[in-house]
C-alpha positions as CSV (number, residue, x, y, z in Angstrom):
1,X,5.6,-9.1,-15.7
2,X,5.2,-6.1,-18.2
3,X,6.4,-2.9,-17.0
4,X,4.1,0.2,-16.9
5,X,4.7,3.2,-18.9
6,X,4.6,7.0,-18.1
7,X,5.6,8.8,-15.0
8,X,1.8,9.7,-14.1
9,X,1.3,8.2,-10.3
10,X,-0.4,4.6,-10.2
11,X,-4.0,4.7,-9.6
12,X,-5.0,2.3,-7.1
13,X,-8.6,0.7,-6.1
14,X,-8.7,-0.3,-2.2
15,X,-11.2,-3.0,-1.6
16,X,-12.3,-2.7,1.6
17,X,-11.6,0.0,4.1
18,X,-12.0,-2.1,8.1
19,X,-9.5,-2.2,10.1
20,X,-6.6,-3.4,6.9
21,X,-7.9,-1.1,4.7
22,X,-8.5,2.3,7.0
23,X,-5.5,1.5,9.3
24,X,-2.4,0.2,7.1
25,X,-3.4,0.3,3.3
26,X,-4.7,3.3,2.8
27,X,-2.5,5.5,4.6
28,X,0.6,3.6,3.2
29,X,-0.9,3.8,-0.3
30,X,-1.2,7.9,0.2
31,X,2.3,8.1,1.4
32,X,3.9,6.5,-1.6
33,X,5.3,7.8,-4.2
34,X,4.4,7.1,-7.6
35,X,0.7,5.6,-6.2
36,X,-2.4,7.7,-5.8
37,X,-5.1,6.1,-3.6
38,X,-8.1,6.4,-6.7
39,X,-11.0,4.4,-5.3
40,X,-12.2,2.8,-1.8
41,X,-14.7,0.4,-1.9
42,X,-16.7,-0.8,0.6
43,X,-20.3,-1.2,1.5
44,X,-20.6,0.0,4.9
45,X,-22.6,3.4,5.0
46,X,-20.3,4.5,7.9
47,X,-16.8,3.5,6.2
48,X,-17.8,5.3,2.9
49,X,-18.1,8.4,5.6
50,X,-14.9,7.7,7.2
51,X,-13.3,6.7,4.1
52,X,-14.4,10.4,2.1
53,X,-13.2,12.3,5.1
54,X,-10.1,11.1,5.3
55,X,-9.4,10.4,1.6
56,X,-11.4,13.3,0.3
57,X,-9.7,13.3,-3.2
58,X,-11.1,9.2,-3.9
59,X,-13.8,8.1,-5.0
60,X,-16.4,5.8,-2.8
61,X,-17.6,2.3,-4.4
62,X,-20.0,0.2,-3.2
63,X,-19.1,-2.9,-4.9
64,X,-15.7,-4.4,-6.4
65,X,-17.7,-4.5,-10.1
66,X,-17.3,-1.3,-10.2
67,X,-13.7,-1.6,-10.7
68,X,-13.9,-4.0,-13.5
69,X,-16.4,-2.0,-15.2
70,X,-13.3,1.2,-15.3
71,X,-10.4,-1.1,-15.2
72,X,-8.4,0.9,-17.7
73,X,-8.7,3.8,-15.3
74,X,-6.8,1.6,-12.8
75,X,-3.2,0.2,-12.4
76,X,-3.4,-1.7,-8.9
77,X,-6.1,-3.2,-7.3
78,X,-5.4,-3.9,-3.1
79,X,-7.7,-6.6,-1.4
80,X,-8.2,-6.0,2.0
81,X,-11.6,-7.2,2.5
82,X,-12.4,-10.8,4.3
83,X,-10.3,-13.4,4.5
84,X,-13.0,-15.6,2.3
85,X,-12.9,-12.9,-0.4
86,X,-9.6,-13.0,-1.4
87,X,-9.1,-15.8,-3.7
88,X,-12.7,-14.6,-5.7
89,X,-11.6,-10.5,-5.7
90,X,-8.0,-11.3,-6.9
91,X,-9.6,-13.5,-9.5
92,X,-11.7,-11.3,-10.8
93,X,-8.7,-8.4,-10.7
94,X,-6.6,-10.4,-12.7
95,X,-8.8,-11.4,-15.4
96,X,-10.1,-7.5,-15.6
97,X,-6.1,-7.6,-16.3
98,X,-5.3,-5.7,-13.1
99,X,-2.1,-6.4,-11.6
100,X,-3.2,-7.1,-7.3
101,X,-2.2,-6.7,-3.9
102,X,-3.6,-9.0,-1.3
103,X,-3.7,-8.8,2.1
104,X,-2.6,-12.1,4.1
105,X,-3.2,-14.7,3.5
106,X,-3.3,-14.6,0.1
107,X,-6.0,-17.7,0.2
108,X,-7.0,-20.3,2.8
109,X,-5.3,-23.1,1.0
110,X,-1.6,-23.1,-0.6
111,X,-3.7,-24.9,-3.6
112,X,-5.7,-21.6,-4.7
113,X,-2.7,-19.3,-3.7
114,X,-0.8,-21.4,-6.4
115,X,-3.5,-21.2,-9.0
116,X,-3.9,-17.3,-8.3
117,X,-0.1,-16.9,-9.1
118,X,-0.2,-19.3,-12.4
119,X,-3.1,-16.7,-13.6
120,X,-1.5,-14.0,-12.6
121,X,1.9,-15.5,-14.9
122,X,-0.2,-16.0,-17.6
123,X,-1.6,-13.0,-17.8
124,X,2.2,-11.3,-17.2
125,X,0.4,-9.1,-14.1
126,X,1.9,-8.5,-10.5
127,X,0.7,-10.5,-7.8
128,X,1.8,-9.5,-4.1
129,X,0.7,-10.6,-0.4
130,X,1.0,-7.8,1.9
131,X,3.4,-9.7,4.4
132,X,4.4,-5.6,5.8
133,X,5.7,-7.6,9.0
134,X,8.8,-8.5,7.2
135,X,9.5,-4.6,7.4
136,X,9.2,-4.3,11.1
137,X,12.0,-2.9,13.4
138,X,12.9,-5.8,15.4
139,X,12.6,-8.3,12.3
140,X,14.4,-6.3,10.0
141,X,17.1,-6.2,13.0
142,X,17.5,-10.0,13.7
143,X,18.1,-10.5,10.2
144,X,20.6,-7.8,9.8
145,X,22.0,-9.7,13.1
146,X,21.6,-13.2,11.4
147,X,23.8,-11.6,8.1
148,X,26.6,-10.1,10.0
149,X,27.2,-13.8,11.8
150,X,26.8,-11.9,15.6
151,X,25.1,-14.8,16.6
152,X,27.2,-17.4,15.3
153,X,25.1,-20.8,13.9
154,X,21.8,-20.1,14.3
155,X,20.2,-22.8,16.5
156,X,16.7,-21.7,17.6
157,X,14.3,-18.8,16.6
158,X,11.3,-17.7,19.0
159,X,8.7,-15.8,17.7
160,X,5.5,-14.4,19.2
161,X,2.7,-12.3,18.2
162,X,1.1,-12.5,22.0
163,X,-1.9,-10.6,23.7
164,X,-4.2,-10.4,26.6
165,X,-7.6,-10.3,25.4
166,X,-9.9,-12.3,27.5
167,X,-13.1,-11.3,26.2
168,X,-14.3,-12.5,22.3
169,X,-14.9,-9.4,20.2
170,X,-17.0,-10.9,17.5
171,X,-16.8,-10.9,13.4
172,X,-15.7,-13.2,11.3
173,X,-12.1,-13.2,12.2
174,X,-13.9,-15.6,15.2
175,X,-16.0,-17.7,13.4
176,X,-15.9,-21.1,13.5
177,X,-16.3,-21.8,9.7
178,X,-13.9,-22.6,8.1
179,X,-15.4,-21.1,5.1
180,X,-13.7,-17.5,6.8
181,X,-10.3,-18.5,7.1
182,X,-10.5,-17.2,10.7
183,X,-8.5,-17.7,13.9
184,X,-5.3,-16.5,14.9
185,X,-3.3,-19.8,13.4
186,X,-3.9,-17.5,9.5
187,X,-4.0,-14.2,11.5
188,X,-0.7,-13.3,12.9
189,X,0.4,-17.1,12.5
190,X,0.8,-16.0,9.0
191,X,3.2,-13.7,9.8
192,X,5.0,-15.8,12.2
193,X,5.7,-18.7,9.5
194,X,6.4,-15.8,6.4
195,X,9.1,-14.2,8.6
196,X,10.4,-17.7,9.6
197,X,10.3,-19.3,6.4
198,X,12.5,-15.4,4.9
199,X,14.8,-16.1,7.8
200,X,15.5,-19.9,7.1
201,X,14.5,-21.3,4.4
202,X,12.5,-24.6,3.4
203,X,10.3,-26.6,6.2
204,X,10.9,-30.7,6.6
205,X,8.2,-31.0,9.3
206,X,5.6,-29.1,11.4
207,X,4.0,-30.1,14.9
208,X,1.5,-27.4,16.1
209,X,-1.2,-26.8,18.9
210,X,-4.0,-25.5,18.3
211,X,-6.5,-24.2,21.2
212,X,-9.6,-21.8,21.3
213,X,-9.8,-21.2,25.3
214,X,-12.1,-18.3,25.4
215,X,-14.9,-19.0,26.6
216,X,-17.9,-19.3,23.4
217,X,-14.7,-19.2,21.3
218,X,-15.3,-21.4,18.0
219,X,-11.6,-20.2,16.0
220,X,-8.2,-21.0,17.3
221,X,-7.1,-17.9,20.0
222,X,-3.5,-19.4,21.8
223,X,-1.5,-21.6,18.9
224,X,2.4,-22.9,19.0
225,X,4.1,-24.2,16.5
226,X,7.4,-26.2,15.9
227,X,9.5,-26.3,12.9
228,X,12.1,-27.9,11.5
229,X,13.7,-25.9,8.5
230,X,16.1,-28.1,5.8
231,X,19.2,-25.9,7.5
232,X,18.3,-27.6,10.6
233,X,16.8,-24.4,12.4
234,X,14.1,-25.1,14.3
235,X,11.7,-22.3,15.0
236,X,9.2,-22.1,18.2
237,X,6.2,-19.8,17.1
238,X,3.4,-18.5,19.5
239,X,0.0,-17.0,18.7
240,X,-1.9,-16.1,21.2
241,X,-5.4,-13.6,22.7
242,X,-5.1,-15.4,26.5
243,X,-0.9,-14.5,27.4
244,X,-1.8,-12.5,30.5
245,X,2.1,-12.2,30.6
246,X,3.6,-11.5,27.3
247,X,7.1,-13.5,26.3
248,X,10.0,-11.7,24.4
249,X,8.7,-10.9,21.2
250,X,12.5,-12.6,19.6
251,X,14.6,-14.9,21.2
252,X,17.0,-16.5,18.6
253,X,20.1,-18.2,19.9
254,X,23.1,-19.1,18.1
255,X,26.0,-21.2,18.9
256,X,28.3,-17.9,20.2
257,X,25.7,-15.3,21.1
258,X,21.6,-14.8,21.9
259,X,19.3,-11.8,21.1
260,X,15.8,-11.2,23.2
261,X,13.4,-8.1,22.0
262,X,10.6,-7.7,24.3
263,X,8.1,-4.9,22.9
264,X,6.2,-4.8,19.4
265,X,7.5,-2.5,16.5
266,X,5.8,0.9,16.9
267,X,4.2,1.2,13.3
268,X,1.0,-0.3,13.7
269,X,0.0,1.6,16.9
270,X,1.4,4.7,15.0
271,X,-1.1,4.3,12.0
272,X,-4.1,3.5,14.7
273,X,-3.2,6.7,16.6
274,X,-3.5,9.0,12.9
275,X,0.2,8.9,12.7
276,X,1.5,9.1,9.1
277,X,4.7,8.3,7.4
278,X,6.0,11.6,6.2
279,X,3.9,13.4,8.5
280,X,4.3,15.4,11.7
281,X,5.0,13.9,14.5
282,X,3.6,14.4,17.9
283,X,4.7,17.7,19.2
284,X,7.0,15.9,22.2
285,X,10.8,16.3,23.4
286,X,12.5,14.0,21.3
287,X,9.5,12.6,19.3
288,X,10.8,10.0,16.9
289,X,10.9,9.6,13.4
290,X,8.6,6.9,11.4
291,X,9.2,3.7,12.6
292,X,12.1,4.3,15.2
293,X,12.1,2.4,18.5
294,X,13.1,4.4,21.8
295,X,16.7,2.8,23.4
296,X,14.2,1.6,25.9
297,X,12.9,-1.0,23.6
298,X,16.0,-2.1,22.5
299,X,17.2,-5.7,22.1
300,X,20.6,-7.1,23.9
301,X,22.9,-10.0,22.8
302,X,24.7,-11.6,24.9
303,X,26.0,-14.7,26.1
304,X,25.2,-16.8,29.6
305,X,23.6,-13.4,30.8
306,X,19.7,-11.7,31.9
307,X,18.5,-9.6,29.1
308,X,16.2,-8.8,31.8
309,X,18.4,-8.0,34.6
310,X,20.7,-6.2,32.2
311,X,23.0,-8.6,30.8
312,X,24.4,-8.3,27.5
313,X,24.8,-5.5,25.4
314,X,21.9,-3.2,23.6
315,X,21.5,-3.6,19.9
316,X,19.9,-0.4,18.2
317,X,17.0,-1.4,16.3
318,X,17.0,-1.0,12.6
319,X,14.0,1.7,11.9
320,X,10.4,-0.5,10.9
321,X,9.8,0.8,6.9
322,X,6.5,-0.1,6.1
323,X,6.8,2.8,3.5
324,X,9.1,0.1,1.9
325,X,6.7,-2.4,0.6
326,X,4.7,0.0,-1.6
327,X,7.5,1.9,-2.9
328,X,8.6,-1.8,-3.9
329,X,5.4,-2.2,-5.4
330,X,5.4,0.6,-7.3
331,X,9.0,-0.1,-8.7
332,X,8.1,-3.6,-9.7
333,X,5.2,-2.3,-11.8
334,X,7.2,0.4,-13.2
335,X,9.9,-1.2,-14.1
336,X,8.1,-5.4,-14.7
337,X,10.6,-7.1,-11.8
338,X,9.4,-8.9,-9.0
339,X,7.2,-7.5,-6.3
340,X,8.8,-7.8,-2.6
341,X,6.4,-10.6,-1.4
342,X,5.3,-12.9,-4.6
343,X,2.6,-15.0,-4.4
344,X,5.2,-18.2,-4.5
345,X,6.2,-17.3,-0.8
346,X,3.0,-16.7,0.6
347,X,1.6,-20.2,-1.1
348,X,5.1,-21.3,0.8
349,X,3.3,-20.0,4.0
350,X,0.0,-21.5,3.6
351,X,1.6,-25.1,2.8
352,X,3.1,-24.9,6.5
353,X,0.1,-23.2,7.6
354,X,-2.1,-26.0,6.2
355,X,0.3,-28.5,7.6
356,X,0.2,-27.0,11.1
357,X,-3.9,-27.2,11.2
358,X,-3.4,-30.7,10.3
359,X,-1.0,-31.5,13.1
360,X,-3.1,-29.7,15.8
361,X,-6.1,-31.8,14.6
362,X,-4.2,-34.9,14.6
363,X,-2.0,-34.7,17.4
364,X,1.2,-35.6,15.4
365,X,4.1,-34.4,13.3
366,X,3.5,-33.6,10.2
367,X,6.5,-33.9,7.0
368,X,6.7,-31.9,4.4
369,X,8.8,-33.5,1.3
């Protein structure tokens, strides 16, 4: 990947400005430095609204074209729109030689996500997923765990992404076709698997459930899946809109020590409440910085005790650093390295992804060679 000259900041076209676009792009692209949020794009009479008031120095698009047609003016173009839009909007990026980010997944198959990143190498242009849960708190703490050997051989990794959400919201994150790349399976299960997949390495064989229990729900909404890595990990991963009781977000034992984390890294409801990285925070006794978790919602590790009922000893959570992924991004096209998530691990992701559809549908283990 060529390296971009000049020390002007990056200008950078959003596509899309719903709940990935207004909520974590955006804001994360404006706190950067080096990058300059230049143009949103989206169709929606009310987002262009939302979208000038809160960005009032970008410019409002109603349609992606209208990037190709000033490409020069551009150096990164973001895809946060629909699921089904990515593999066409990153397409058409590339070959208006714009170097991309895409929000996950990067494609509903591992088969376009592969061709996306063969363009992208051709054309010697960036190509990242927006995997931003690799920076969380309590991820970026089990691995720094998992690299200082405090757990001993790592045996089994739990992972959930769990809510209670009883009722069907609508939109095509829902839908039933598969056209949309909808359910929860590619929603947070994509997350799951990426930080998995970081973690450990290699997959030899996936078995996965996949249920939609809501009632009138057509797209998976409570999923599990099993893996086995090559190191001989395996990793228990849970999705689900239906856990009226939430499990421990991390459980990972080793062959001397465990680690539970109950609670959810405090970024994303940070960036819902207005919150900014950088920015003032809420005018409160002891109000943390960005991405710090109260001692409250630390981890423990132990061994034979209750991480519930006290047992085991509290382990500080590294600070979440969302920041970090488009600082990396702006690095990698300053200087022509590699992004911090290439399109070779997200197509990684999707081939277990794809793999753990198939094994729901089936009702068998599935190998990957």
């Amino acid at each position: 990947m060529n390296g971009i000259t000049g020390s002007t900041p990056l200008r950078v076209g959003l596509i899309g400005y719903g709940i990935a676009g207004s909520v974590f792009h955006a804001p994360l692209i404006a706190a950067a430095d080096g990058l300059v949020l230049d143009t949103v794009v989206t169709s929606s009479p009310e987002r262009q609204a939302k979208a000038r008031a809160e960005h009032p120095g970008a410019r409002v698009a109603d349609a992606a074209d209208e990037l190709w047609s000033r490409a020069d003016a551009l150096d990164l173009v973001v895809v946060a729109s629909p699921n089904r839009t990515h593999v066409p909007l990153a397409r058409a990026a590339l070959e208006s030689g714009l170097p991309v980010v895409v929000d996950k997944p990067l494609a509903g198959t591992a088969a376009e996500a592969e061709d996306l990143a063969a363009l992208a190498e051709s054309r010697g242009l960036l190509l990242s997923v927006f995997h931003n849960r690799r920076w969380d708190s309590d991820f970026r703490t089990v691995r720094q765990l998992i690299a200082d050997d405090a757990l001993g051989e790592v045996r089994r990794f739990e992972s959930r992404y769990e809510r209670w959400r009883p009722r069907l919201k609508g939109g095509w994150r829902e839908s039933g076709d598969p056209a949309e790349v909808g359910g929860l399976l590619y929603d947070l299960g994509s997350h799951l698997v990426d930080q998995a997949l970081t973690l450990f390495g290699p997959v030899t064989s996936v078995y996965a459930e996949a249920d939609a229990r809501r009632p009138g729900a057509q797209a998976d909404d409570d999923s599990f899946v099993a893996l086995r890595h090559a190191c001989g990990v395996r990793s228990h991963l849970w999705t689900s809109a239906t856990a009226a009781q939430l499990g421990p977000r991390f459980r990972v034992i080793g062959s001397r020590a465990g680690y539970v984390k109950y609670g959810l890294d405090p970024q994303e409801a940070d960036l819902r409440e207005g919150l900014r990285p950088g920015g003032a925070r809420p005018p409160e006794p002891g109000a943390a910085e960005w991405g710090v978790e109260p001692e409250s919602a630390w981890g423990r590790l132990g061994a034979g005790e209750s991480p519930r009922t006290g047992g085991g000893e509290p382990v500080p959570s590294l600070p979440g650093d969302y920041p970090a992924y488009y600082a990396a991004v702006a690095t990698a096209l300053r200087l022509g390295g590699p992004p911090p998530v290439t399109a070779a691990e997200a197509a990684a992701t999707l081939r277990v992804l794809e793999a753990a559809r198939r094994s729901a549908a089936e009702g068998r283990t599935v190998s990957l060679g």
